[in-house]
N, CA, C and O atoms as a GROMACS GRO file, in nm:
protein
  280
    1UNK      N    1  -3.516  -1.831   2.004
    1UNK     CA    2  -3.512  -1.687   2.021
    1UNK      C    3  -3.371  -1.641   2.054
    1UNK      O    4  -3.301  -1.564   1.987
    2UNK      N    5  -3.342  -1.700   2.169
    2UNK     CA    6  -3.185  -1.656   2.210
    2UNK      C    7  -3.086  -1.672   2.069
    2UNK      O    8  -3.005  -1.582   2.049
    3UNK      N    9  -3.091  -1.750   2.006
    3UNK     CA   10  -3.010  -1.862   1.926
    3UNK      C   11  -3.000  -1.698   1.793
    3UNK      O   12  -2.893  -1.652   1.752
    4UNK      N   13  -3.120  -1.650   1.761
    4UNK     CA   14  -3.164  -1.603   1.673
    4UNK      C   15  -3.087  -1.404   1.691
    4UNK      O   16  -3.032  -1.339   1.603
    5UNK      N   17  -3.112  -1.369   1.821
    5UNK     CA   18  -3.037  -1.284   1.885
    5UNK      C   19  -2.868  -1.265   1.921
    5UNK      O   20  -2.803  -1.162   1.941
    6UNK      N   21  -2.836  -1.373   1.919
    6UNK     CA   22  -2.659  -1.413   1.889
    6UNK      C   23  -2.614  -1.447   1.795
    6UNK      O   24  -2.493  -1.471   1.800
    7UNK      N   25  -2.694  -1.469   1.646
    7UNK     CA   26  -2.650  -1.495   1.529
    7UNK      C   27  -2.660  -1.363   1.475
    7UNK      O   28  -2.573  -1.314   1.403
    8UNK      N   29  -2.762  -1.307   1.507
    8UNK     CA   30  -2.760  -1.179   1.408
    8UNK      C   31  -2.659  -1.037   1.421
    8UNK      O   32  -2.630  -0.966   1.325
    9UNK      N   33  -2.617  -1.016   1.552
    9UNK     CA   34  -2.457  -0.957   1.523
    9UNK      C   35  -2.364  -1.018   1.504
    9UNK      O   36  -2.253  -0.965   1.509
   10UNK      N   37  -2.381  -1.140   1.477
   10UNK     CA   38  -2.226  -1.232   1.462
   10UNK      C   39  -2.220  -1.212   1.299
   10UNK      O   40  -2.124  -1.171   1.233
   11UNK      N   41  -2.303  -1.238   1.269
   11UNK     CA   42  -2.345  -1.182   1.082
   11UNK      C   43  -2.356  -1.067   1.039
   11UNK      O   44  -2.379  -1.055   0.919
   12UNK      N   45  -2.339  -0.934   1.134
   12UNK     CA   46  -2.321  -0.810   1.079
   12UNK      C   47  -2.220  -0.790   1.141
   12UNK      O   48  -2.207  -0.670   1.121
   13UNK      N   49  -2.123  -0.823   1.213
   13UNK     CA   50  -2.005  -0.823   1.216
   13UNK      C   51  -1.924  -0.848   1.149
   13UNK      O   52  -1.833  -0.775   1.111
   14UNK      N   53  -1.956  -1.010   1.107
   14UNK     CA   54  -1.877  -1.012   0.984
   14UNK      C   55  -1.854  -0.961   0.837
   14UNK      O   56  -1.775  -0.941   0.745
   15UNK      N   57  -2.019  -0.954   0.897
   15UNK     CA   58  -2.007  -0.846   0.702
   15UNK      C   59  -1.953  -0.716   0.697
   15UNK      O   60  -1.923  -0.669   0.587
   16UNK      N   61  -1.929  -0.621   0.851
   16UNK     CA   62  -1.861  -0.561   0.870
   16UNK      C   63  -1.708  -0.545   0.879
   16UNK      O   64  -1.640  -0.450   0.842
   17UNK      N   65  -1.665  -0.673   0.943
   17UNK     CA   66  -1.530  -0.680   0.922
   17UNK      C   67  -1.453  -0.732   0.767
   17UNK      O   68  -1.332  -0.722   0.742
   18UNK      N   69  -1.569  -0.795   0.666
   18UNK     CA   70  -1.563  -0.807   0.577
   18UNK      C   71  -1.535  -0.656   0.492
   18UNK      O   72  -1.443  -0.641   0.411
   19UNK      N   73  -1.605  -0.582   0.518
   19UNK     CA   74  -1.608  -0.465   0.407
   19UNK      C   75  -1.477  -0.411   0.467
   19UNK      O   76  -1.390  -0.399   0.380
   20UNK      N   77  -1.439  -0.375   0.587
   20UNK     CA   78  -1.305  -0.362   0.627
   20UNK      C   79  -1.177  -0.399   0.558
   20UNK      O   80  -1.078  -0.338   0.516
   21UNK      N   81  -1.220  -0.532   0.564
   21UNK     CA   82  -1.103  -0.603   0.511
   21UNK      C   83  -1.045  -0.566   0.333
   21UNK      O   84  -0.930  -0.551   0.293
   22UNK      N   85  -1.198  -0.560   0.242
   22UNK     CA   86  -1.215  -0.503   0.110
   22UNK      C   87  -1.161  -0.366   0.118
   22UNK      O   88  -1.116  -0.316   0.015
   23UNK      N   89  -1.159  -0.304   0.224
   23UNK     CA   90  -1.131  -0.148   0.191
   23UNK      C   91  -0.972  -0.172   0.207
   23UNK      O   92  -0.899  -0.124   0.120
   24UNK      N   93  -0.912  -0.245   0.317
   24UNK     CA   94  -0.781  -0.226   0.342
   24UNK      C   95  -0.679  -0.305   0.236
   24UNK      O   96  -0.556  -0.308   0.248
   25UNK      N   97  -0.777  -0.387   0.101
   25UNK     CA   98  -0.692  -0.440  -0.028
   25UNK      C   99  -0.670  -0.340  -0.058
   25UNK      O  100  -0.553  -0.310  -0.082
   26UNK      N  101  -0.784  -0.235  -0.073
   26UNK     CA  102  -0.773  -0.123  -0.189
   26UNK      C  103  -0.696  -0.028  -0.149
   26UNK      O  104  -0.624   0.037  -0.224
   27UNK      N  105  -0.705  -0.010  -0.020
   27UNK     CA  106  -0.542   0.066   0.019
   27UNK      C  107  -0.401   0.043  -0.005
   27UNK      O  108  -0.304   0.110  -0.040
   28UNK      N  109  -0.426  -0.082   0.028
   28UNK     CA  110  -0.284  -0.162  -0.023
   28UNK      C  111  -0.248  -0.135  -0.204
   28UNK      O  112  -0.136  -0.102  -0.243
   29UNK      N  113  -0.326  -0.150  -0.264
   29UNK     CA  114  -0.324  -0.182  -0.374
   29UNK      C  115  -0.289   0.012  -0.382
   29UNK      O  116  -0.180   0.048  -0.426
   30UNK      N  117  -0.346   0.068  -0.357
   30UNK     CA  118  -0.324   0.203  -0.372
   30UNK      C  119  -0.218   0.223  -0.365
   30UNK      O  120  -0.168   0.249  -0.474
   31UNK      N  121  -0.146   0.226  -0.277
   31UNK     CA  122  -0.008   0.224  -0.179
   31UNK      C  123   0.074   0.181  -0.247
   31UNK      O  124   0.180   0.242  -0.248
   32UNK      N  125   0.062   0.070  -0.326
   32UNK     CA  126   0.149   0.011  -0.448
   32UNK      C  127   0.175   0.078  -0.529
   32UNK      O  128   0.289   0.103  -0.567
   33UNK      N  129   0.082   0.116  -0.569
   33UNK     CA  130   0.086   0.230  -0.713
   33UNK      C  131   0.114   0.346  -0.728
   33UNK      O  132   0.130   0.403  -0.836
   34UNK      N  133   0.126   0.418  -0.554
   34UNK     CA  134   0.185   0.516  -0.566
   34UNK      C  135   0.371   0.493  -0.554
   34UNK      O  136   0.468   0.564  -0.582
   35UNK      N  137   0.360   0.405  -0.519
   35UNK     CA  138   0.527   0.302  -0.519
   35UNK      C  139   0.579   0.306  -0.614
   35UNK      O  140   0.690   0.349  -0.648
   36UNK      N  141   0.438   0.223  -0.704
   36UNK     CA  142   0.536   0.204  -0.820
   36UNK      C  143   0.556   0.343  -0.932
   36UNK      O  144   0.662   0.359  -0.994
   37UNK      N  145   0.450   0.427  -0.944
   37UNK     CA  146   0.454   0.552  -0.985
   37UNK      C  147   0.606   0.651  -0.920
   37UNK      O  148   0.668   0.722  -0.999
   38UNK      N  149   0.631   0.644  -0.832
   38UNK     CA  150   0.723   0.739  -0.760
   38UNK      C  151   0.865   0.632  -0.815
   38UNK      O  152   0.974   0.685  -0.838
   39UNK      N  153   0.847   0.508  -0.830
   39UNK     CA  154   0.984   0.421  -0.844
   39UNK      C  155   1.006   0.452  -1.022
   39UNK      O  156   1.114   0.443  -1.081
   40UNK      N  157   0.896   0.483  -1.073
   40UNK     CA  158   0.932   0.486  -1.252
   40UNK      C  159   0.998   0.660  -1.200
   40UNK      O  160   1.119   0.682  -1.198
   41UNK      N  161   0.909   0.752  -1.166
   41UNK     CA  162   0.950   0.875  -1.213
   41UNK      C  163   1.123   0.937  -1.178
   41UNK      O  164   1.180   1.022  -1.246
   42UNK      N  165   1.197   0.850  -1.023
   42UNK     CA  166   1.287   0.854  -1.042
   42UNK      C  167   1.403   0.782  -1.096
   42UNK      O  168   1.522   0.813  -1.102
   43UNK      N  169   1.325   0.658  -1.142
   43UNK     CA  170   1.425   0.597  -1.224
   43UNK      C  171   1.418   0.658  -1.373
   43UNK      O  172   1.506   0.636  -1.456
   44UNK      N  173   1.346   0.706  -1.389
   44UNK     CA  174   1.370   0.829  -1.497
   44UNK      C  175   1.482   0.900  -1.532
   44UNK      O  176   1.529   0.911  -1.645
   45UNK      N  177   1.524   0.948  -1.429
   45UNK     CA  178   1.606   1.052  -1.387
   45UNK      C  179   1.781   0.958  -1.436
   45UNK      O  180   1.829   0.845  -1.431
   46UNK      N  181   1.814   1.077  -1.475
   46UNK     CA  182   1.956   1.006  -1.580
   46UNK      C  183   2.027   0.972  -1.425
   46UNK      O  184   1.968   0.985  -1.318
   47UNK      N  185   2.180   0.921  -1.445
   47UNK     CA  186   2.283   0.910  -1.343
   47UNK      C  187   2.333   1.026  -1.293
   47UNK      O  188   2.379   1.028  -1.179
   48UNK      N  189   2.330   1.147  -1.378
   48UNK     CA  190   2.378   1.238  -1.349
   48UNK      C  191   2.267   1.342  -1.218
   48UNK      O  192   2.293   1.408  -1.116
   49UNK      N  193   2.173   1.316  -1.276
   49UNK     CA  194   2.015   1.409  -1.226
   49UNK      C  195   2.045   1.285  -1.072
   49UNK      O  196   2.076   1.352  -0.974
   50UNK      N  197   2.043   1.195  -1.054
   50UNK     CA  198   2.043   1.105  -0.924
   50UNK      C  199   2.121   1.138  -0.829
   50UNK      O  200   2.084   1.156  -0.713
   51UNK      N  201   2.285   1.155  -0.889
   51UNK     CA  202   2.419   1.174  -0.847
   51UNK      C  203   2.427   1.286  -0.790
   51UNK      O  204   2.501   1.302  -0.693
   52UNK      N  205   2.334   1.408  -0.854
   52UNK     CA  206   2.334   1.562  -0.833
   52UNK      C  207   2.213   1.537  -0.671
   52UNK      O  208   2.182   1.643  -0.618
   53UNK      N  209   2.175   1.452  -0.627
   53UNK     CA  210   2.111   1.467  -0.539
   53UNK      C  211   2.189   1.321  -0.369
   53UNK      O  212   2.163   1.286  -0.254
   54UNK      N  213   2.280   1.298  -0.473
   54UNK     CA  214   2.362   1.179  -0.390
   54UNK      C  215   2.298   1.042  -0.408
   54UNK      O  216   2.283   0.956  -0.320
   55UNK      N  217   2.260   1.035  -0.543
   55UNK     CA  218   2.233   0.901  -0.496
   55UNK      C  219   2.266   0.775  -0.636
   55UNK      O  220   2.334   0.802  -0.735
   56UNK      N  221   2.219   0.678  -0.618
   56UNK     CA  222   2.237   0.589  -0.695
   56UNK      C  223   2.152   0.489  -0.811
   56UNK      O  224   2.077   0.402  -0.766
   57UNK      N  225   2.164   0.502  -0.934
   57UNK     CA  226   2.059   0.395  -0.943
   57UNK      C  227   1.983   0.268  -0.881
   57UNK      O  228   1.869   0.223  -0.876
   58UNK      N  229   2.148   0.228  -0.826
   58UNK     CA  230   2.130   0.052  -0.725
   58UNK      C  231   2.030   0.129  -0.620
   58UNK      O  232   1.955   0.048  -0.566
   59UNK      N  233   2.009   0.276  -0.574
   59UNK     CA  234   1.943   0.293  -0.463
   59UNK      C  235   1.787   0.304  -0.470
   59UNK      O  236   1.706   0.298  -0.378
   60UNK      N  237   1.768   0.319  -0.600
   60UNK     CA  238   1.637   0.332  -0.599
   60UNK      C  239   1.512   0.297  -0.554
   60UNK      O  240   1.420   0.363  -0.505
   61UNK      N  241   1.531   0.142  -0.591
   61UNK     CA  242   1.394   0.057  -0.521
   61UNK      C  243   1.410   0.055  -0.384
   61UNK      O  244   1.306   0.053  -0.318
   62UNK      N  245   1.561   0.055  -0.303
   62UNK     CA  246   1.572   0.091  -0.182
   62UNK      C  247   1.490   0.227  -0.097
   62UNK      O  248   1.416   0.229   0.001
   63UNK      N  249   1.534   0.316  -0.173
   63UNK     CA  250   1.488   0.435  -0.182
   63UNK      C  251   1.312   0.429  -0.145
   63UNK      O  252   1.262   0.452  -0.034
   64UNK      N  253   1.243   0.395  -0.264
   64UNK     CA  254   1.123   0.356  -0.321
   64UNK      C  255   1.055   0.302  -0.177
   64UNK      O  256   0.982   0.354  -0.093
   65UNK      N  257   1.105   0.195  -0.191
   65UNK     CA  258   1.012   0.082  -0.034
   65UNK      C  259   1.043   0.148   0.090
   65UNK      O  260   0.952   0.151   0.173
   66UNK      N  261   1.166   0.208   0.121
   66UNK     CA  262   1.190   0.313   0.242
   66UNK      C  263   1.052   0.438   0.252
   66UNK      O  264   0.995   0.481   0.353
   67UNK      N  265   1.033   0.468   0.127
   67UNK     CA  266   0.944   0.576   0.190
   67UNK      C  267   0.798   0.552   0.118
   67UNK      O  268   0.745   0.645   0.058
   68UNK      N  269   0.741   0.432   0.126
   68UNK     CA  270   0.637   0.422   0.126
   68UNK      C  271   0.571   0.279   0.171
   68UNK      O  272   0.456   0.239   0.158
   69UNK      N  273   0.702   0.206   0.238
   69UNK     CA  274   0.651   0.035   0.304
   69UNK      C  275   0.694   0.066   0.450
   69UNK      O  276   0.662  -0.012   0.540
   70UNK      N  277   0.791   0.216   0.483
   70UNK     CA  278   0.891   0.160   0.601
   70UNK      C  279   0.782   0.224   0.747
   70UNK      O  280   0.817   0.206   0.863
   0.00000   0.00000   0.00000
């Protein structure tokens, strides 16, 4: 009985911290893609369109991971 009463939140815990864990890939994975979406649209942008805002091609992926890893 006891045995049966301490297994059974230890097993909806985990399946809880399980679905947790599934949700926080898909964030991640989200988070990427808005990375990598925001890293194409200004590497788009000619030398001149970059320069007109101070910046650099070499800065980009810098740029990129600064405002969406930092």
């Amino acid at each position: 009985m006891t045995t049966l009463s301490l297994t059974r939140p230890v097993l909806d815990f985990g399946l809880i911290r399980m679905i947790r864990n599934i949700g926080r890939i898909f964030n991640s994975i989200a988070a990427a893609q808005r990375a990598a979406d925001d890293y194409q649209r200004i590497n788009a942008r000619t030398d001149a369109q970059l320069a007109a805002d101070g910046l650099r091609r070499a800065d980009v992926a810098r740029i990129v991971f600064e405002r969406h890893f930092d």
